[in-house]
N, C-alpha and C positions, 0 to 999 in steps of 0.2 A: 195811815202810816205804813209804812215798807217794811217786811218782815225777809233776814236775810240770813233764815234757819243754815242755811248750808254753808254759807262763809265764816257765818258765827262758831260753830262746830267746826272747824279746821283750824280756828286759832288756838296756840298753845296758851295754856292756863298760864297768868301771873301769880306771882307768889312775892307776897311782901318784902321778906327776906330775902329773894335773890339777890346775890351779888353780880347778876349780869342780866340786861334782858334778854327773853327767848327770841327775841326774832329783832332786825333793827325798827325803828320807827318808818325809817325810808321806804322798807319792804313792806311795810306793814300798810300804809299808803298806797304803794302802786298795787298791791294786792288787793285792796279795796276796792282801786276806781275800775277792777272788771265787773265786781255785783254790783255797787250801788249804783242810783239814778245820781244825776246830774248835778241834784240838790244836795242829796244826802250826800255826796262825794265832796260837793262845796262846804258844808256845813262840817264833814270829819277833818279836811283839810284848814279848817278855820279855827280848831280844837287846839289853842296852845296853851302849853303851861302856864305862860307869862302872858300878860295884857300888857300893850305897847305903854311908854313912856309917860304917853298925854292922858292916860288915866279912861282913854275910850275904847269901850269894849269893842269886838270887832264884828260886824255885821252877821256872823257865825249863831250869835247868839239870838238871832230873829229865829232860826229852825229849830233850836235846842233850847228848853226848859233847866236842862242840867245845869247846860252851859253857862245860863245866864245868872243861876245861883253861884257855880264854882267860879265865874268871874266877881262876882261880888263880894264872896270868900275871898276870894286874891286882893281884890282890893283894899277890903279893909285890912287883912295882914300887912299889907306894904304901906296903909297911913300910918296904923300903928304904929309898926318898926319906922316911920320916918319921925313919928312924934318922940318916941322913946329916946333915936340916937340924936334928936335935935337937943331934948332935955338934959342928957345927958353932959353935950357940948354946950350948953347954954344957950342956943341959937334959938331965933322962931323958924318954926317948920312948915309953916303958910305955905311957902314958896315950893314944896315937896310933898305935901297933901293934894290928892285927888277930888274933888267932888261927887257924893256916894253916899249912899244909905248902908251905916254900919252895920257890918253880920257879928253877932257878938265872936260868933267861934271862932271866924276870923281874927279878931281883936286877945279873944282870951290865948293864942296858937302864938302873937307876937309877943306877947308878954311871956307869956313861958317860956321865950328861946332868946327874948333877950335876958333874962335872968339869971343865964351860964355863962360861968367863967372862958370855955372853951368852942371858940368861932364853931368850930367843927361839929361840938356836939350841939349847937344851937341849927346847923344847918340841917341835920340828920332830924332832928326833931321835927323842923319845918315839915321835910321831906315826910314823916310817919303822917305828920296828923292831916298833910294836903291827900294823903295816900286816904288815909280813915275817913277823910270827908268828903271824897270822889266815891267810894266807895259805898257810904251812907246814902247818896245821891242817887246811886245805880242800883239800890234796890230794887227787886220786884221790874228790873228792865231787862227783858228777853229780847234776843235777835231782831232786836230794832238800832236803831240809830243813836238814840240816847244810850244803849248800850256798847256800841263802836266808841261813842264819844267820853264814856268811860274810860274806855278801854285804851284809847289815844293816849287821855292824859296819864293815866297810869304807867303805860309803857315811857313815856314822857320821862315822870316820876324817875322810874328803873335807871333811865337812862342817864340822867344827871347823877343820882346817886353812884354809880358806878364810876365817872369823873373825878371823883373823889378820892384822891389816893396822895400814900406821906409824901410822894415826889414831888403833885403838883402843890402840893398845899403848902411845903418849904421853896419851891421855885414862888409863887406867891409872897410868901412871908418874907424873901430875900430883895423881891422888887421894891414892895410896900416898904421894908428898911432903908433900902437904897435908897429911896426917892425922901421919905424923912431926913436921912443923911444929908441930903443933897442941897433939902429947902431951911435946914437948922440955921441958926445960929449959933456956931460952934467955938467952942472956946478949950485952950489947951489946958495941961493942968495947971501953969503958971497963972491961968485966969486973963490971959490975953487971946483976942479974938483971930482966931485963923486967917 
């Protein structure tokens, strides 16, 4: 395995708390693909936060060991939250469950953030404990690869989190109304239908 003492030491340190990240993810990528080899460069560009739709992890996860735990963390959080909001609505969730061997932490991360009252601070939540479990992962990973691949999704993490602001979150809330508004069956207050 590739050791990339010198690129690793140039990256500015994350910090949980940031409200912005140090560097963008963009940069942080084409800075990369000057040290690493060909694989390892495939392998950090294949480090997403998210796993596509179809529930398949992305071929990324052949070089990374991290990778293939924190994919399976993601997944079971998003069966979870798919069974939770199915329940909720009363619907079966068959149809938005993935196929996957459950991670418990994963599972315990969606239950505790579907359990708030406040979209926000359920998202925030998400964000701490993927941030705490990327982190638990990248122990004991020096200037290798699995430590880039860290350090991707982290930066990742920062980045989303920072998206997050009261403008977008009532331009959200206003669409989500509208479109409700839109599909209602709406009735005046004489109780005759619009």
């Amino acid at each position: 395995m590739s050791s990339y003492y010198y690129f690793v030491a140039t990256l500015p340190s994350l910090q949980a708390t940031a409200s912005a990240p140090p560097i963008a993810y963009g940069e942080f990528l084409d800075r990369a693909s000057r040290f690493l080899s060909a694989k390892d460069d495939a392998t950090l560009r294949g480090a997403r936060l998210f796993i596509p739709e179809d529930g398949s992890f992305p071929t990324a996860v052949d070089s990374s060991p991290l990778l293939s735990r924190y994919y399976r963390w993601e997944l079971s959080l998003r069966n979870e939250l798919a069974r939770l909001r199915a329940g909720r609505l009363q619907k079966p969730a068959d149809r938005h469950v993935k196929p996957g061997e459950p991670e418990w932490d994963g599972v315990k991360t969606a239950q505790a953030a579907f359990q708030g009252d406040d979209p926000l601070q359920g998202e925030l939540l998400l964000e701490r404990e993927r941030w705490a479990f990327v982190e638990s992962l990248s122990v004991n990973k020096f200037f290798d690869i699995e430590n880039l691949v860290a350090y991707a999704l982290l930066l990742q993490v920062l980045e989303r989190r920072a998206r997050f602001t009261v403008e977008r979150g009532q331009e959200g809330y206003r669409t989500v109304y509208a479109s409700i508004l839109e599909t209602a069956d709406y009735r005046d207050e004489s109780g005759e239908k619009a």
